[in-house]
TORPA-4810 file (N, C-alpha, C, O; in nm, 3 decimals):
<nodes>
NODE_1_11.218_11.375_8.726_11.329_11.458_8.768_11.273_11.591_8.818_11.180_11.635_8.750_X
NODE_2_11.317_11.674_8.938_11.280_11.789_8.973_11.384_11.871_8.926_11.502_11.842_8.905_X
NODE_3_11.311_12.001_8.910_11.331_12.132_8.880_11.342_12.225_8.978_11.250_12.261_9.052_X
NODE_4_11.449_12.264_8.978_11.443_12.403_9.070_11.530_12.533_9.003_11.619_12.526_8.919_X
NODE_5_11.485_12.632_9.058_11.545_12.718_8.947_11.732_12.762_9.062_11.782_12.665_9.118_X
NODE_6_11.784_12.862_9.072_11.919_12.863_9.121_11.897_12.928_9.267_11.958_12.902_9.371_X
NODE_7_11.827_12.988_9.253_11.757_13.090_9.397_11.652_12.939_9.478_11.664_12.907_9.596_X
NODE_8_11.572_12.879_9.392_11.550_12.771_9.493_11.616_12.735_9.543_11.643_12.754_9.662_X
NODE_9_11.686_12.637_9.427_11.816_12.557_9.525_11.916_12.635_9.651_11.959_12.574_9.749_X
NODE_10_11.941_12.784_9.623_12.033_12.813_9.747_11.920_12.833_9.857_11.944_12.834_9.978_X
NODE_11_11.802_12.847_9.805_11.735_12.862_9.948_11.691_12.706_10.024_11.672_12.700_10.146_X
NODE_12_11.680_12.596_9.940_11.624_12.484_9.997_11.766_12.380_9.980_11.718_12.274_10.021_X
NODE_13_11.888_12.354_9.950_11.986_12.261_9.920_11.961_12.166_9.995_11.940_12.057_9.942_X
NODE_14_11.953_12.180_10.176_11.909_12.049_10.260_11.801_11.950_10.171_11.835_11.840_10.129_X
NODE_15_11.655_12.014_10.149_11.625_11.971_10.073_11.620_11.912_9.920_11.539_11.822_9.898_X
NODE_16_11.681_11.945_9.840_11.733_11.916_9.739_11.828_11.799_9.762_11.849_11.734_9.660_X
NODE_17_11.882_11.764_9.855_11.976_11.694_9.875_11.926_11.518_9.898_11.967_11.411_9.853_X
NODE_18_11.822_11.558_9.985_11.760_11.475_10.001_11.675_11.422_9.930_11.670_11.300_9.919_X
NODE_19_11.614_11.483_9.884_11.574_11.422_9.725_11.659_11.327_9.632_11.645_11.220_9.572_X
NODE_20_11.742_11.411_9.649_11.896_11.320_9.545_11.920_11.214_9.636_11.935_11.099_9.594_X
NODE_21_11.924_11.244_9.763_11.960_11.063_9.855_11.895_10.950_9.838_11.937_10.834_9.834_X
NODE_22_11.751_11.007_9.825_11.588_10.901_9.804_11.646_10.867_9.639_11.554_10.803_9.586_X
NODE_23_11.716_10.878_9.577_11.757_10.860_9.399_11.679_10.947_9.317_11.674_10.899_9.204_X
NODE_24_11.609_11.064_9.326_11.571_11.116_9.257_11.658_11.276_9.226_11.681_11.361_9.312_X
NODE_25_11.700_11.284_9.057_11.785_11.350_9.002_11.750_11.495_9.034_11.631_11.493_9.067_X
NODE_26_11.795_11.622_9.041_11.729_11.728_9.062_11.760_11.809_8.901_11.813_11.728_8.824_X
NODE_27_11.747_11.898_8.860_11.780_11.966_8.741_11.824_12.132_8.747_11.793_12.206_8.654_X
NODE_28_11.885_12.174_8.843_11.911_12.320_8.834_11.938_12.402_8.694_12.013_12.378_8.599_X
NODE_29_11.853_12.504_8.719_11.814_12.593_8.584_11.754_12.728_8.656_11.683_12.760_8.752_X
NODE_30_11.865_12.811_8.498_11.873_12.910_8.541_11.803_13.014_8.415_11.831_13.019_8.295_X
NODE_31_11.699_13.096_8.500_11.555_13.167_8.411_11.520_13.041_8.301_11.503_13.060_8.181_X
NODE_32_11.515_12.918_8.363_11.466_12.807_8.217_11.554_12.727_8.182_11.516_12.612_8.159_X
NODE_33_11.683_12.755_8.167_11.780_12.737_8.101_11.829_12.611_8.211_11.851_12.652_8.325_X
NODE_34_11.847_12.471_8.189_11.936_12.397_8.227_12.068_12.426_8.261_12.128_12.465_8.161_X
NODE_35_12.132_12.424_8.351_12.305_12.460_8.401_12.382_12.339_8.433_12.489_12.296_8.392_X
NODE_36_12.256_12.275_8.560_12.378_12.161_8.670_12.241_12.040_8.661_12.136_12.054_8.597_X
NODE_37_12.279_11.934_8.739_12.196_11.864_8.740_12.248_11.762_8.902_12.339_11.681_8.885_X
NODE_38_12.192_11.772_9.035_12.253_11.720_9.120_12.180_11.529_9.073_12.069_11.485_9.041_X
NODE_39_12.308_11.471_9.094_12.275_11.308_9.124_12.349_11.238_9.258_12.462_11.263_9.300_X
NODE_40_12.274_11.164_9.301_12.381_11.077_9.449_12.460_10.979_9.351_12.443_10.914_9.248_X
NODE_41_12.583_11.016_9.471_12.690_10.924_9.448_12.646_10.765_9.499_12.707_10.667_9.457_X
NODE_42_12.570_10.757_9.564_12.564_10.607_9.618_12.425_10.520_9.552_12.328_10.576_9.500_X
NODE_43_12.438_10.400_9.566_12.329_10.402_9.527_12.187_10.399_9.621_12.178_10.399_9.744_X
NODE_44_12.069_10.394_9.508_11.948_10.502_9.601_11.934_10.393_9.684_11.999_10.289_9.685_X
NODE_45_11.838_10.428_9.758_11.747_10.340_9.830_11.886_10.287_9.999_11.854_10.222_10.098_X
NODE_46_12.004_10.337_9.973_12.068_10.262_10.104_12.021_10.352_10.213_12.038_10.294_10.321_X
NODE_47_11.960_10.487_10.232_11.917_10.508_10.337_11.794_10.505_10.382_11.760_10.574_10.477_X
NODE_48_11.703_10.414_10.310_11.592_10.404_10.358_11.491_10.527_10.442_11.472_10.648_10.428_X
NODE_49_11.446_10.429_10.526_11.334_10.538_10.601_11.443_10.680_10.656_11.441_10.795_10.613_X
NODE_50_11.530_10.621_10.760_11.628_10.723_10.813_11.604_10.874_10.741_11.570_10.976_10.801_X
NODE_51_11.628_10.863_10.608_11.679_10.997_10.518_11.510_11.076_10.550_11.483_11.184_10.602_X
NODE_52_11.418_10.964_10.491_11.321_11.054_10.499_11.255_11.132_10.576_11.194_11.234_10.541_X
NODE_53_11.269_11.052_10.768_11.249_11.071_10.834_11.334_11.206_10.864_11.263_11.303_10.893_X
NODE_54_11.448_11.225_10.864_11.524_11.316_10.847_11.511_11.445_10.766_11.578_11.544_10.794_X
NODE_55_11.441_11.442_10.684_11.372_11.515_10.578_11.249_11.590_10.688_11.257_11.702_10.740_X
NODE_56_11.142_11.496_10.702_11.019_11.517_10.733_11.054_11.625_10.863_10.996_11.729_10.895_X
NODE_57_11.168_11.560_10.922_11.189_11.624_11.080_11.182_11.797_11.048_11.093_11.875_11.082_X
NODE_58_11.336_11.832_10.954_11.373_11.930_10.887_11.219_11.984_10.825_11.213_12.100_10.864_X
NODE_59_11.109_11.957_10.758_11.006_12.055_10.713_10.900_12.066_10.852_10.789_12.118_10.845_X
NODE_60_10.949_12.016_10.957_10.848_12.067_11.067_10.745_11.952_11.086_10.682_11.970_11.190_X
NODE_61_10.710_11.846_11.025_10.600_11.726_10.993_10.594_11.661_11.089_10.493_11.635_11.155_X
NODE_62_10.774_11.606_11.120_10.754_11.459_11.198_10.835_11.514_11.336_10.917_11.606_11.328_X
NODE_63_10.811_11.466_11.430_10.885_11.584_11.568_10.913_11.440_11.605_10.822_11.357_11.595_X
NODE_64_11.071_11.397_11.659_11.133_11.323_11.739_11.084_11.280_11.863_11.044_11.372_11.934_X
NODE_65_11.076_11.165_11.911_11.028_11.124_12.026_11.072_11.201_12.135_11.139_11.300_12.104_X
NODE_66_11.055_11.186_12.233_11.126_11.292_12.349_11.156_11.176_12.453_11.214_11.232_12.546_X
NODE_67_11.142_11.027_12.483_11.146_10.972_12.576_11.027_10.827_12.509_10.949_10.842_12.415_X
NODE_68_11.041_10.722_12.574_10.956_10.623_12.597_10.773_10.629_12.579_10.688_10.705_12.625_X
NODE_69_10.767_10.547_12.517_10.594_10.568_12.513_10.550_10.517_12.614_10.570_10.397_12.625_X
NODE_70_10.467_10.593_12.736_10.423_10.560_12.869_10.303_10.414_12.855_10.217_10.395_12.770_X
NODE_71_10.329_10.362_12.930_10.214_10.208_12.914_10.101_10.235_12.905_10.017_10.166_12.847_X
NODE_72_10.075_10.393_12.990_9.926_10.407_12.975_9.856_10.424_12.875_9.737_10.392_12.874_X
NODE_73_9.924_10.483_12.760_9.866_10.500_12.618_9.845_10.375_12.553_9.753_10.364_12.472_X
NODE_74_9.919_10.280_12.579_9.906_10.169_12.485_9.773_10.115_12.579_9.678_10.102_12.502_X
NODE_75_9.741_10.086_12.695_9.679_10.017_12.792_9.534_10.040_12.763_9.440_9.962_12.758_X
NODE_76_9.545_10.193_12.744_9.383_10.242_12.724_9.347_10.255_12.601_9.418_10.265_12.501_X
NODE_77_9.229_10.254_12.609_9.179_10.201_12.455_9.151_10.369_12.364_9.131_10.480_12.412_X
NODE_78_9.158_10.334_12.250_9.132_10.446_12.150_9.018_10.531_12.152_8.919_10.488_12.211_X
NODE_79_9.013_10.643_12.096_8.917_10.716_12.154_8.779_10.667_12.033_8.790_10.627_11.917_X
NODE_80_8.671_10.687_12.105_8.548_10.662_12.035_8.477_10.787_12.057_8.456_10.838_12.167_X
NODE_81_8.426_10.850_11.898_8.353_10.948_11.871_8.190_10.889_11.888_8.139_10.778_11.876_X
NODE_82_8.145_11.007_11.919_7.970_11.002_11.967_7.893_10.954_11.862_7.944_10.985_11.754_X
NODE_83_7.788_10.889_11.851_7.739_10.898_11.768_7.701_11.049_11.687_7.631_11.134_11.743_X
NODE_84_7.769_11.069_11.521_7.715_11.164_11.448_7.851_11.249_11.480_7.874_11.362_11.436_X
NODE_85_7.913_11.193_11.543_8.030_11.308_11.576_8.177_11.282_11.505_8.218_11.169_11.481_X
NODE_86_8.232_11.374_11.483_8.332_11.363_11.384_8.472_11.280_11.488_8.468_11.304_11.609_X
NODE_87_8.573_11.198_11.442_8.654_11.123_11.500_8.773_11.217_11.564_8.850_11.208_11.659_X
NODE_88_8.734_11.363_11.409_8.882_11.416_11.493_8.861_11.542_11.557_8.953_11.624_11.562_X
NODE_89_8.746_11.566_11.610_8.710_11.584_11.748_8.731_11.536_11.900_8.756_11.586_12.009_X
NODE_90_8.703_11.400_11.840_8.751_11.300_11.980_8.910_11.327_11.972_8.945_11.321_12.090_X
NODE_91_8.995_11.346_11.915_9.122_11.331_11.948_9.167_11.431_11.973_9.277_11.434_12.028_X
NODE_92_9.090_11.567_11.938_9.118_11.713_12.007_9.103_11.662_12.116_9.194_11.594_12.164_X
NODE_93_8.957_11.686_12.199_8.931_11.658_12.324_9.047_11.576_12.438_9.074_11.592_12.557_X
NODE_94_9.101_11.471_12.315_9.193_11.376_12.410_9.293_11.463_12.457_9.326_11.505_12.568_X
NODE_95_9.334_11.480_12.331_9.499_11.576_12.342_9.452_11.728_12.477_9.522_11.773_12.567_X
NODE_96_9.327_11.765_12.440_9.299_11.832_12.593_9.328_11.806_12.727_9.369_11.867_12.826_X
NODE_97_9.278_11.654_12.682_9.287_11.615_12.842_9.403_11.576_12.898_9.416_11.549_13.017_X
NODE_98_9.535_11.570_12.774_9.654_11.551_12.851_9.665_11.366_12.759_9.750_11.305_12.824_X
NODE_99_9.631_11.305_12.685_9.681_11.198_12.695_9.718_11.201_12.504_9.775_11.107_12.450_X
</nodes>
């Protein structure tokens, strides 16, 4: 069960909420002290990925598609680091070059 104190919760509720959607109980408390306790009305698990994804969007993580994935990305092959060279280098470089 999570904890948040009363000033969390008014600053994060989107989040808190969502927590409670995924089925996990929250415990609002105040200087320590237990008060409220949020639970979902439905049961957990009916929104699946959706909620979380929805979540992730909201903390900045996961950014929405903008359009179709172009053929060319799938077509061309993955990037290969140099020998001795780190992988996520190669995918800076890519994202440089535009792909």
């Amino acid at each position: 069960m999570h904890r948040a104190s009363i000033t969390e919760a008014k600053n994060t509720l989107s989040a808190l909420i969502d927590r409670v959607r995924q089925g996990e109980p929250v415990l609002i408390e105040d200087r320590g002290v237990p008060v409220a306790r949020l639970e979902s009305v439905i049961a957990p698990g009916k929104h699946g990925t959706a909620g979380r994804a929805a979540r992730l969007q909201r903390q900045g993580v996961l950014r929405a598609a903008s359009g179709p994935l172009p053929k060319q990305v799938l077509a061309s092959p993955p990037p290969v680091p140099e020998r001795g060279a780190r992988l996520s280098d190669a995918v800076i470089a890519e994202r440089r070059e535009g792909r």
